[in-house]
ROKEKOL-853272 format. One record per atom (N, C-alpha, C, O): residue in one letter; x, z, y. Coordinates in pm, whole numbers, padded with zeros to 5 digits, always signed. Example, Ala and Ser with C-alpha at 12.3 -4.5 7.8 and 13.67 -1.06 7.14 Angstrom:
A+01319+00780-00569
A+01230+00780-00450
A+01320+00780-00330
A+01424+00846-00332
S+01285+00708-00225
S+01367+00714-00106
S+01290+00787+00003
S+01341+00804+00114
This chain:
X+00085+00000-00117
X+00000+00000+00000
X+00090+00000+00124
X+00174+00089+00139
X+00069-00121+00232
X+00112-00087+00350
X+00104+00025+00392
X+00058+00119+00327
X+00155+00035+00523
X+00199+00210+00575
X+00064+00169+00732
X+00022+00255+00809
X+00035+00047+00733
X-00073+00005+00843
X-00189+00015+00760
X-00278-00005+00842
X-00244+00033+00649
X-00321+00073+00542
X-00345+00166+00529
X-00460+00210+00538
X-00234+00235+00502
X-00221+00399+00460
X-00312+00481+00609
X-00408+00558+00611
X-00218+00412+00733
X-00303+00475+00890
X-00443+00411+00916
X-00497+00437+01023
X-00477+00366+00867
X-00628+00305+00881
X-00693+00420+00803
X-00774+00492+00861
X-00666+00439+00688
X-00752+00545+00577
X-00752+00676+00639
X-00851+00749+00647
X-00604+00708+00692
X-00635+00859+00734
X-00707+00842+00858
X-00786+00932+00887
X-00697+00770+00916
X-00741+00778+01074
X-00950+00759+01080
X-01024+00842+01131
X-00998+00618+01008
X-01093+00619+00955
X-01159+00724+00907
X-01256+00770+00966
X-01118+00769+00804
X-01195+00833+00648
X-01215+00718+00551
X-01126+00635+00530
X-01300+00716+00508
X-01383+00630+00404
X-01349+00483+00435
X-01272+00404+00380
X-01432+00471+00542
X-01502+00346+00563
X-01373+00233+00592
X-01408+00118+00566
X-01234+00247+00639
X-01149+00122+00624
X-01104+00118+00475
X-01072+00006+00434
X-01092+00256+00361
X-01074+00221+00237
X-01160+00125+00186
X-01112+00035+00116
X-01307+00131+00216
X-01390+00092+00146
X-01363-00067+00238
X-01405-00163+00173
X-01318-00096+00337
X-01297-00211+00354
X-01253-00296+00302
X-01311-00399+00269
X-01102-00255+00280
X-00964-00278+00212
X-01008-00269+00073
X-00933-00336+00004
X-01076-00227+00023
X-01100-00245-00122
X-01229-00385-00154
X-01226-00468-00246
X-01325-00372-00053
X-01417-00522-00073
X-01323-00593-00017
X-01335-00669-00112
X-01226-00649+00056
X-01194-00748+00103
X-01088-00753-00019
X-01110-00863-00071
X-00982-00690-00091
X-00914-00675-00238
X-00968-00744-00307
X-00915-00853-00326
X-01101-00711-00379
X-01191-00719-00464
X-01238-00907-00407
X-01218-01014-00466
X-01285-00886-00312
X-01325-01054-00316
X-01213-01175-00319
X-01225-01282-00381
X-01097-01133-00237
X-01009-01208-00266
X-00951-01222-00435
X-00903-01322-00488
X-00974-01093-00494
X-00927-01095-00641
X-01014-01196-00738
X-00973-01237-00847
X-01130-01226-00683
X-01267-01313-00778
X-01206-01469-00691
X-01161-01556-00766
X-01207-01490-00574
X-01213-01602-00496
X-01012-01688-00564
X-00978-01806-00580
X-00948-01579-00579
X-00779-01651-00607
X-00783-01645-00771
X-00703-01711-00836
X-00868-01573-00824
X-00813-01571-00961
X-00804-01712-00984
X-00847-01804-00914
X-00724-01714-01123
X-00688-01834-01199
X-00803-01882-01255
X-00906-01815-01256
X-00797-01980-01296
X-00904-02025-01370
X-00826-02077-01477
X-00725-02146-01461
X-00881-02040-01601
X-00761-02049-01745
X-00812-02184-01804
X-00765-02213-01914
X-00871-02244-01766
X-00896-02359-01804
X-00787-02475-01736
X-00764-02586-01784
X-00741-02427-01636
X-00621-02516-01577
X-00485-02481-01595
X-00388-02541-01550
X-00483-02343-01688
X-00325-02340-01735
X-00313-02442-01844
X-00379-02511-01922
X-00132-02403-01789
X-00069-02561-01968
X-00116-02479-02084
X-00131-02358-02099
X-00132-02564-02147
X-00148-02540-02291
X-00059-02416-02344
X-00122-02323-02395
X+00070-02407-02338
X+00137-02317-02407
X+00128-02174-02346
X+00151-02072-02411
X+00083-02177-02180
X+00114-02047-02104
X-00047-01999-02122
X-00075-01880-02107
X-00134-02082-02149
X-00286-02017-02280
X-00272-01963-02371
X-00334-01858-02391
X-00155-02031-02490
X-00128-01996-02607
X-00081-01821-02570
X-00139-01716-02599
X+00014-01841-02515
X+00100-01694-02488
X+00014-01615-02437
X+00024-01502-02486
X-00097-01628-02332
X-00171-01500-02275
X-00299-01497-02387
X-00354-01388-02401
X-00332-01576-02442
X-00382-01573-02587
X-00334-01440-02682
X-00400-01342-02714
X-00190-01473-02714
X-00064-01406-02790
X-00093-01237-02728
X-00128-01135-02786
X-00065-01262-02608
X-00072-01106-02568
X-00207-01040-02586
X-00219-00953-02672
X-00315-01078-02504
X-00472-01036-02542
X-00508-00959-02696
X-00558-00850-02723
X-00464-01052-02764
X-00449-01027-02934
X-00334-00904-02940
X-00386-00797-02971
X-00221-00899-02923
X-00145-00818-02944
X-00212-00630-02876
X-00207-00519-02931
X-00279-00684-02709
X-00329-00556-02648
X-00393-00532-02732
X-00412-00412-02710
X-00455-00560-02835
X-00639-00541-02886
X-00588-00512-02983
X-00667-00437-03041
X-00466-00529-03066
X-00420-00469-03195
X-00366-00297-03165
X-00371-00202-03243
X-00321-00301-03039
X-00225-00150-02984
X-00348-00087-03005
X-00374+00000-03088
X-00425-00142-02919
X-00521-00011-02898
X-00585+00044-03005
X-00614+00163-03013
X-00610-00053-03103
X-00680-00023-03217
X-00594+00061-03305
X-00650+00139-03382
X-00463+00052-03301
X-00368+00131-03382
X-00349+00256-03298
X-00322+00361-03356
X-00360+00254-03169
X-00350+00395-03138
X-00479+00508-03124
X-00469+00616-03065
X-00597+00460-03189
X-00692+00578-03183
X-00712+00645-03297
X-00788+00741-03299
């Protein structure tokens, strides 16, 4: 977090967090990737990992 972030929250309260977090949040939906336009192999690999997260977790409960 910026330190011009950080003085908005204390100075505010709430309401510039809650800014900084919808304006986060929409930019995070509006830039995401769209996995239909990665190469083929850099699918395969985040494929690879997804599968691998979903095996950890299952081995660690």
């Amino acid at each position: 977090m910026t330190r011009r972030v950080a003085e908005l929250k204390q100075t505010e309260g709430g309401s510039a967090a809650t800014v900084c977090e919808a304006v986060g949040e929409r930019l995070r939906s509006v830039l995401a990737p769209d996995p239909a336009t990665l190469p083929p192999h850099l699918q395969t690999l985040l494929n690879q990992l997804q599968l691998d997260d979903a095996e950890t977790k299952l081995r660690s409960r």
